[in-house]
BAGUVEX-957261 format. One record per atom (N, C-alpha, C): z, y, x; residue number from 1; atom name; residue in three letters. Coordinates in nm, 4 decimals. Layout:
// BAGUVEX-957261
         up      north       east   resi   name   resn
          Z          Y          X    NUM     CA    ALA
...
// end
This chain:
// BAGUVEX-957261
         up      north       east   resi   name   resn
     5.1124    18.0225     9.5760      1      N    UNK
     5.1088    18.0620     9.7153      1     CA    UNK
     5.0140    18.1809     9.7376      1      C    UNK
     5.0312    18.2606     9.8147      2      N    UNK
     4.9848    18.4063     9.8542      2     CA    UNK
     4.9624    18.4249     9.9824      2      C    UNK
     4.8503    18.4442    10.0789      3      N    UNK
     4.8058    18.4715    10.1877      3     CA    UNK
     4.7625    18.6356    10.2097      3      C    UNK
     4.8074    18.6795    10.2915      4      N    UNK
     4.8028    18.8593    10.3208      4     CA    UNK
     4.7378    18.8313    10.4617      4      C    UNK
     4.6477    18.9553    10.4788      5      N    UNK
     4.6329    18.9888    10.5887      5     CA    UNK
     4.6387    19.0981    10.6074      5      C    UNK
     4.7442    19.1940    10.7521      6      N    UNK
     4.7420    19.3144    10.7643      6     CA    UNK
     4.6145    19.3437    10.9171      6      C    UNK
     4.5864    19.4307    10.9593      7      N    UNK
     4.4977    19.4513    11.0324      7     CA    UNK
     4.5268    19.5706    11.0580      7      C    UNK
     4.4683    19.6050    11.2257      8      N    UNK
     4.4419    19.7049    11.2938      8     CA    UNK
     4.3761    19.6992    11.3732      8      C    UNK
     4.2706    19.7981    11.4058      9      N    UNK
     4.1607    19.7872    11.5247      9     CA    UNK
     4.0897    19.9269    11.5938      9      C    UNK
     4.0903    19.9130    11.7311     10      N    UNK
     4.0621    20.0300    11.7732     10     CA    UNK
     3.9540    19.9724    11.8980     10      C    UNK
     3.9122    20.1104    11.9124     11      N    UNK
     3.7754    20.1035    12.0814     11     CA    UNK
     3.7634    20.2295    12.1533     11      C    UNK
     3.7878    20.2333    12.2551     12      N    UNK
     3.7601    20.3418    12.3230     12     CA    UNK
     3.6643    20.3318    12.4425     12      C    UNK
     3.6367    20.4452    12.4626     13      N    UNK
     3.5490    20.4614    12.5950     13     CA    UNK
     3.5749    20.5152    12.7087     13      C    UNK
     3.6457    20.5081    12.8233     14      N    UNK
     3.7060    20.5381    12.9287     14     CA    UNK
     3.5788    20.6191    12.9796     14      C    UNK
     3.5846    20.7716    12.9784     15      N    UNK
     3.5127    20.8326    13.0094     15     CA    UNK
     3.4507    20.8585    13.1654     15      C    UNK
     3.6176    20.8515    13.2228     16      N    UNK
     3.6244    20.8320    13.3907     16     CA    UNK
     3.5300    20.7483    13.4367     16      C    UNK
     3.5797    20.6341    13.4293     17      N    UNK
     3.4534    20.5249    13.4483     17     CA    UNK
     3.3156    20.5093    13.4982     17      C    UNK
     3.2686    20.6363    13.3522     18      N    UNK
     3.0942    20.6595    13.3388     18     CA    UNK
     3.0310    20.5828    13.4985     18      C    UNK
     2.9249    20.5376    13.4298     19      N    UNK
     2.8108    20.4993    13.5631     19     CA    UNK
     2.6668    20.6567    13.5361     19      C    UNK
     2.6227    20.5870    13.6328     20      N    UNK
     2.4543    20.6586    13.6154     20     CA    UNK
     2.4425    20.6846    13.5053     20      C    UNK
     2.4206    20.5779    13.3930     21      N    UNK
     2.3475    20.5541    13.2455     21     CA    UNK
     2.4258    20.6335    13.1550     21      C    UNK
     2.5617    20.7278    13.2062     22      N    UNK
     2.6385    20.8113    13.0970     22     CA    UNK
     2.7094    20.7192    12.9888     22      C    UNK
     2.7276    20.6161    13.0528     23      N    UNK
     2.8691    20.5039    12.9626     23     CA    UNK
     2.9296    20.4569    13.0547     23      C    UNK
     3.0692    20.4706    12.9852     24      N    UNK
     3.1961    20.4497    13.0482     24     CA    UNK
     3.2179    20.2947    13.0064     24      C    UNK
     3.3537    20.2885    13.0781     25      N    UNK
     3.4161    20.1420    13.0151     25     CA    UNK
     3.4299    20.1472    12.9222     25      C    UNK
     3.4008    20.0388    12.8233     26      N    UNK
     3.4287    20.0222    12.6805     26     CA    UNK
     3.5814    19.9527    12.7045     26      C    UNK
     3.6751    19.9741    12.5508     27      N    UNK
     3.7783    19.8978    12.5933     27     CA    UNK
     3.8273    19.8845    12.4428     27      C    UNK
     3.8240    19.7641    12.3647     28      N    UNK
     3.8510    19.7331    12.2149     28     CA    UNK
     3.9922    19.6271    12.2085     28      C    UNK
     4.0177    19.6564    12.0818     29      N    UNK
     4.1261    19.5856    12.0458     29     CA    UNK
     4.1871    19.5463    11.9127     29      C    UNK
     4.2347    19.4230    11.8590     30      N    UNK
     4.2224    19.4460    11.7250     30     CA    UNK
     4.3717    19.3315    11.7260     30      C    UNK
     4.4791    19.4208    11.6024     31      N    UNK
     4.5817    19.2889    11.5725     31     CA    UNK
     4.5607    19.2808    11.4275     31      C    UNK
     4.5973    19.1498    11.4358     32      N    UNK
     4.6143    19.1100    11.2892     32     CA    UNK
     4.7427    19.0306    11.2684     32      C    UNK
     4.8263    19.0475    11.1158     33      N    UNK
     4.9523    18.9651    11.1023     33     CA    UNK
     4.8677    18.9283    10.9403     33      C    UNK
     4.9023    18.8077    10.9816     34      N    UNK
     4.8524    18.6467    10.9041     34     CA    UNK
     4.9533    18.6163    10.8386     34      C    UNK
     5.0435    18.6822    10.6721     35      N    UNK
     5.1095    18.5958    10.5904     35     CA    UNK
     5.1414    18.5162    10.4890     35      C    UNK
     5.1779    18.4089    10.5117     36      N    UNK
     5.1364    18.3481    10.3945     36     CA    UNK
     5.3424    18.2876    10.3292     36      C    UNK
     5.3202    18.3423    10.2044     37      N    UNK
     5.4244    18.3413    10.0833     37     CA    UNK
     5.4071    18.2041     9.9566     37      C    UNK
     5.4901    18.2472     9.9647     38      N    UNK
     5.5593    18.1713     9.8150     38     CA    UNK
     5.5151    17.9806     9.7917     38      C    UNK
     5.5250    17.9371     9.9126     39      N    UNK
     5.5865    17.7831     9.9323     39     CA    UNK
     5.7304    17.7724     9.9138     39      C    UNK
     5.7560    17.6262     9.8288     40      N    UNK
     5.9034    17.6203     9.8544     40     CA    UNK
     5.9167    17.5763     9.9379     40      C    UNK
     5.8513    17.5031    10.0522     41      N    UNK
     5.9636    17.4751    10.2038     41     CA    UNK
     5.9157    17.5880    10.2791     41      C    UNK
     5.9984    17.6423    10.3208     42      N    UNK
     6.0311    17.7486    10.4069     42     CA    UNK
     5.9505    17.7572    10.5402     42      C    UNK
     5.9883    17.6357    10.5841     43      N    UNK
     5.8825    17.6167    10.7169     43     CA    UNK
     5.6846    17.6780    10.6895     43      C    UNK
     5.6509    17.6039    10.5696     44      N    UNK
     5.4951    17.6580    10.5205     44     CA    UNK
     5.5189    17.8034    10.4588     44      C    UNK
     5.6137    17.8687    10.5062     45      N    UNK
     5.6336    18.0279    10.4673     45     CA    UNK
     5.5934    18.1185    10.6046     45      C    UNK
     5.4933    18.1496    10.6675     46      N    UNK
     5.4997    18.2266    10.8201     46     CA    UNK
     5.4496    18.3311    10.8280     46      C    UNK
     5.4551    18.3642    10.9037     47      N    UNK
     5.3806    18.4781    10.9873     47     CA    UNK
     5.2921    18.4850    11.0843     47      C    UNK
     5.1682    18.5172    11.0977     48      N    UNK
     5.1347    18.4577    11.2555     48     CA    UNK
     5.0565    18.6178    11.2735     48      C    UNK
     5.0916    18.6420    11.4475     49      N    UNK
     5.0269    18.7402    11.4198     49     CA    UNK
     4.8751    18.7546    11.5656     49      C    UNK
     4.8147    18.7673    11.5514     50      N    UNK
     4.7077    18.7658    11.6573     50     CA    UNK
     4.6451    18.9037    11.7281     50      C    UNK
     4.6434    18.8839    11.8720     51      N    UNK
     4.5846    19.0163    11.9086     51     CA    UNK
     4.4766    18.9511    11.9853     51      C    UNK
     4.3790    19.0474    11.9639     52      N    UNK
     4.2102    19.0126    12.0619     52     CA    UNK
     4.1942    19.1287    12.1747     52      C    UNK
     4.1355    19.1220    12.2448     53      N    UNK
     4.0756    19.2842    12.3447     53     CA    UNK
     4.0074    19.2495    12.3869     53      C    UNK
     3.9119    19.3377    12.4604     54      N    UNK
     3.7570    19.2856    12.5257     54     CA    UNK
     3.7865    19.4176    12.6022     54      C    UNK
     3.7288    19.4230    12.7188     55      N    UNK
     3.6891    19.5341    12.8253     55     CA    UNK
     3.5232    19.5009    12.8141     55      C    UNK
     3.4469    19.6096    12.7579     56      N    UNK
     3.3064    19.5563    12.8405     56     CA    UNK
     3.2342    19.6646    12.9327     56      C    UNK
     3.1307    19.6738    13.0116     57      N    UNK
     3.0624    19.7645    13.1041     57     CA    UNK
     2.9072    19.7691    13.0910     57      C    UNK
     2.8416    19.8897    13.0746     58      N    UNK
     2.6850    19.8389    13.0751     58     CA    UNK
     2.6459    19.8924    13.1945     58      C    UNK
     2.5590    19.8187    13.2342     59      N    UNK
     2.4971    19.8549    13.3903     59     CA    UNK
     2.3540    19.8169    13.3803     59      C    UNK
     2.2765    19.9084    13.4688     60      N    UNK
     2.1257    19.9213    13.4789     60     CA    UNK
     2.0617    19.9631    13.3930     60      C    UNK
     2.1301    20.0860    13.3185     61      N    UNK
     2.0450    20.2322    13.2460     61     CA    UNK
     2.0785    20.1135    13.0945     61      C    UNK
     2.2301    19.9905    13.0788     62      N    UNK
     2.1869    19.9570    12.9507     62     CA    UNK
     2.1373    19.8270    12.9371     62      C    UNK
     2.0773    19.7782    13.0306     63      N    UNK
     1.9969    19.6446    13.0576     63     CA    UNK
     2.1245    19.5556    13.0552     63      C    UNK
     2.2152    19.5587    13.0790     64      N    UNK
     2.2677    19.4079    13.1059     64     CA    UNK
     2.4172    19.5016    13.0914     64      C    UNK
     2.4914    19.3550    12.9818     65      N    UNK
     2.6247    19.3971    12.9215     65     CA    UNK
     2.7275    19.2731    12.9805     65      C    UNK
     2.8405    19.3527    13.0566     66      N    UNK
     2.9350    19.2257    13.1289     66     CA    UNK
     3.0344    19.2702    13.0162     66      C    UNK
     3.1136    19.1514    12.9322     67      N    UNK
     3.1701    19.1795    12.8512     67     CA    UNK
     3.3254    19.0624    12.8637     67      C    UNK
     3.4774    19.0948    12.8873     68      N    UNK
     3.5428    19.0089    12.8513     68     CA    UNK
     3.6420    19.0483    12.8187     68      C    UNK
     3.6434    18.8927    12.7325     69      N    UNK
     3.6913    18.9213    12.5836     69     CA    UNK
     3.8362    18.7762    12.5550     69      C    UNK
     3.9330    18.8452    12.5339     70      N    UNK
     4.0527    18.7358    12.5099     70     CA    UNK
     4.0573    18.7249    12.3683     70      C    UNK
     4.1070    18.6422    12.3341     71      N    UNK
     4.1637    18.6008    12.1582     71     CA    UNK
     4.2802    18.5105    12.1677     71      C    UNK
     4.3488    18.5604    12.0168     72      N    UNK
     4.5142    18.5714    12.0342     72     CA    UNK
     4.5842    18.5264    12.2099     72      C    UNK
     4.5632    18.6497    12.2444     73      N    UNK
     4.6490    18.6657    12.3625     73     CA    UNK
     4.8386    18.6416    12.4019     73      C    UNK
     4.8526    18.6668    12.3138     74      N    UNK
     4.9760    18.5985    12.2509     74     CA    UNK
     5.0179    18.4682    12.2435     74      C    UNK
     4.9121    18.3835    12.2360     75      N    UNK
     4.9523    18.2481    12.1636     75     CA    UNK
     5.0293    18.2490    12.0399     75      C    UNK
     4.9909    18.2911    11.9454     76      N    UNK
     5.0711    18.2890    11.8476     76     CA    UNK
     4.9968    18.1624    11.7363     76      C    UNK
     4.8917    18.1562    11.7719     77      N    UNK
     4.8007    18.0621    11.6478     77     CA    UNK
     4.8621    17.9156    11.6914     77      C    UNK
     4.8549    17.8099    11.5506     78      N    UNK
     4.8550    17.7000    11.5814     78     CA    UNK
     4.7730    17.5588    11.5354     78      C    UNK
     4.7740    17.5047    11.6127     79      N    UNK
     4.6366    17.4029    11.5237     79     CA    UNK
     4.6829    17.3399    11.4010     79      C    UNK
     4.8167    17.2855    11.3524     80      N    UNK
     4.8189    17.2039    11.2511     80     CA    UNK
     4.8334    17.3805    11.1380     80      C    UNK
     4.7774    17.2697    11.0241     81      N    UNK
     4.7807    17.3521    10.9085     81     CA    UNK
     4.8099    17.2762    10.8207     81      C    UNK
     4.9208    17.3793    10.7317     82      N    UNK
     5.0132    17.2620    10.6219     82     CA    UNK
     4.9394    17.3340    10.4817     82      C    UNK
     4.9000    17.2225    10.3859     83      N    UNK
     4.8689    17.2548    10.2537     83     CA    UNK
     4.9159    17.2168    10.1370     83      C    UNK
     4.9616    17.2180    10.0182     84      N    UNK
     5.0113    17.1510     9.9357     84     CA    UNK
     4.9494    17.1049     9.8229     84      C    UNK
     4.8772    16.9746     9.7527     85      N    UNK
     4.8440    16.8929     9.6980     85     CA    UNK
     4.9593    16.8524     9.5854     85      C    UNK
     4.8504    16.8040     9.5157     86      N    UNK
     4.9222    16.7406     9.3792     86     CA    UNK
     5.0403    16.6473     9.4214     86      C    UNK
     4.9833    16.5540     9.5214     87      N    UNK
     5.1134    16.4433     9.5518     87     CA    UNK
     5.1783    16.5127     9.6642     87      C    UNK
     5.2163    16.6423     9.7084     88      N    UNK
     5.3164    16.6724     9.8062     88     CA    UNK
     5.2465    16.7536     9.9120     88      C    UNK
     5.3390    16.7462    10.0207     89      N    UNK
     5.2473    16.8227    10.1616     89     CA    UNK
     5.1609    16.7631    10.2281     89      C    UNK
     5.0642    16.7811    10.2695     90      N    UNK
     4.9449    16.7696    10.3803     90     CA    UNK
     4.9070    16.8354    10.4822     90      C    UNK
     4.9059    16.7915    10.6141     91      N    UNK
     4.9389    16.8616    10.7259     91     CA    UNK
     4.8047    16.8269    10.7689     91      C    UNK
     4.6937    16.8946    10.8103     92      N    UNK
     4.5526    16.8642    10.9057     92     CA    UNK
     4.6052    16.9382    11.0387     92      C    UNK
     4.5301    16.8647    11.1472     93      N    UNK
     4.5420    16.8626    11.2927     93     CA    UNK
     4.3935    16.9211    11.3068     93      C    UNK
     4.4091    17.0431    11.3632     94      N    UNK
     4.2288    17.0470    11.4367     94     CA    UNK
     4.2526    17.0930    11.5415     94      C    UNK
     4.1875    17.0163    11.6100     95      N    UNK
     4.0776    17.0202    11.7437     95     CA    UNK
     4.0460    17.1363    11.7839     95      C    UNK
     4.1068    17.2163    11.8229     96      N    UNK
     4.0691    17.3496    11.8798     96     CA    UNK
     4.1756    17.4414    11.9831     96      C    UNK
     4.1624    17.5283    12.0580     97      N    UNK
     4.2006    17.5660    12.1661     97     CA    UNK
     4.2397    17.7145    12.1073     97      C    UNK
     4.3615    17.7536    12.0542     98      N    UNK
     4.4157    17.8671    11.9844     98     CA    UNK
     4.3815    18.0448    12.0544     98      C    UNK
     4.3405    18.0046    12.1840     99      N    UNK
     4.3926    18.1343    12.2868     99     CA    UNK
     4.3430    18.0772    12.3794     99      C    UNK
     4.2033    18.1406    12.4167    100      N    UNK
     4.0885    18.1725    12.5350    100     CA    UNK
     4.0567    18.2923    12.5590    100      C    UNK
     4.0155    18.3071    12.6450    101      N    UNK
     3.9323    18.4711    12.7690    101     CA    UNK
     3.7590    18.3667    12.7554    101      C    UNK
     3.6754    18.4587    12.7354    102      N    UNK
     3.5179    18.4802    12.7493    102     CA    UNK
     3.4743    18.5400    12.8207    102      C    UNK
     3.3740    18.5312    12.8966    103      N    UNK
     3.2874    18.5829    12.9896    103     CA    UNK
     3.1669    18.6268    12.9161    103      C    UNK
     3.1240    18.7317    12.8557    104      N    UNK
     3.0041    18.7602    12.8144    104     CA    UNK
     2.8904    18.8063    12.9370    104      C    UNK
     2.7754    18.7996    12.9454    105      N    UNK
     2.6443    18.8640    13.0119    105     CA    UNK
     2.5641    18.8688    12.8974    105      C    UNK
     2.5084    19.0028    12.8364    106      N    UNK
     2.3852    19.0196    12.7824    106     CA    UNK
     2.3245    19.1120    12.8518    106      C    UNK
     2.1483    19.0637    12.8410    107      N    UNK
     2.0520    19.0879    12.8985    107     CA    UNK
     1.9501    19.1360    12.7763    107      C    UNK
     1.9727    19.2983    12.7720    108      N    UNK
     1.8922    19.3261    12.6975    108     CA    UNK
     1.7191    19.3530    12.7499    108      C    UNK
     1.6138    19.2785    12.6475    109      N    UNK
     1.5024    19.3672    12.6927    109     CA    UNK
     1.3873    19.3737    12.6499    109      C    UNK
     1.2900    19.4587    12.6669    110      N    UNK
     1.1969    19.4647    12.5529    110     CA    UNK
     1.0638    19.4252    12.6440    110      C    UNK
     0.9444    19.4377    12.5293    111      N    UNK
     0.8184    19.3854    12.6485    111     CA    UNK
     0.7261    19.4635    12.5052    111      C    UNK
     0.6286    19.5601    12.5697    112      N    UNK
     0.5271    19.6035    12.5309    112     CA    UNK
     0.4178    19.5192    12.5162    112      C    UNK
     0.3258    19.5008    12.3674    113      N    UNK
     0.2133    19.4347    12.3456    113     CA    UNK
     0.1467    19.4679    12.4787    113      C    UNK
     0.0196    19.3285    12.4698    114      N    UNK
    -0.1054    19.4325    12.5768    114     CA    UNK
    -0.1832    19.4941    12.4732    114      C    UNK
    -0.2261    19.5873    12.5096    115      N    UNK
    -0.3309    19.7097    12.4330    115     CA    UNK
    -0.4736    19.6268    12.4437    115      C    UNK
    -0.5203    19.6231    12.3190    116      N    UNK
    -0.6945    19.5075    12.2892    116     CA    UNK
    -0.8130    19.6633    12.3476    116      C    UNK
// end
């Protein structure tokens, strides 16, 4: 069995945008196609392919980053995963949510020693 991954990823900066601080909208994006070969049942033969994007903005000269961010937007991911073992197929179930949106806030900031 053989697992490939193809990939592409890009980011730009929407210049229009710009605030005060001389940054624009950020705006990223990345796909990936997930394949995996050479099972004999056909079904454990796929493709999956995933796209992410994030818009983010910095505001207050830089201080504080509003950032959001989707993953596989598509729905293309799925939770069971099939593997093959000595005695046959094995299918695991996980617990997880394939395709969500994030809300980022970072708060960058620094603090000068006091001077002795």
């Amino acid at each position: 069995p053989t697992t490939i991954q193809y990939g592409l990823s890009g980011q730009y900066e929407i210049p229009i945008l710009q605030g005060s601080d001389g940054r624009g909208l950020q705006i990223a994006t990345d796909m990936v196609l997930y394949v995996k070969r050479g099972y004999g049942d056909s079904s454990m033969n796929t493709n999956d392919f995933v796209w992410n994007a994030s818009i983010a903005k910095s505001l207050w000269k830089n201080k504080v980053v509003v950032k959001l961010e989707g993953f596989d937007i598509l729905n293309q991911l799925s939770n069971i995963y099939s593997t093959v073992d000595a005695q046959g197929r094995v299918e695991t179930w996980r617990n997880m949510v394939p395709s969500f949106v994030m809300l980022h806030l970072q708060w960058h900031f620094s603090r000068l020693p006091k001077k002795r």
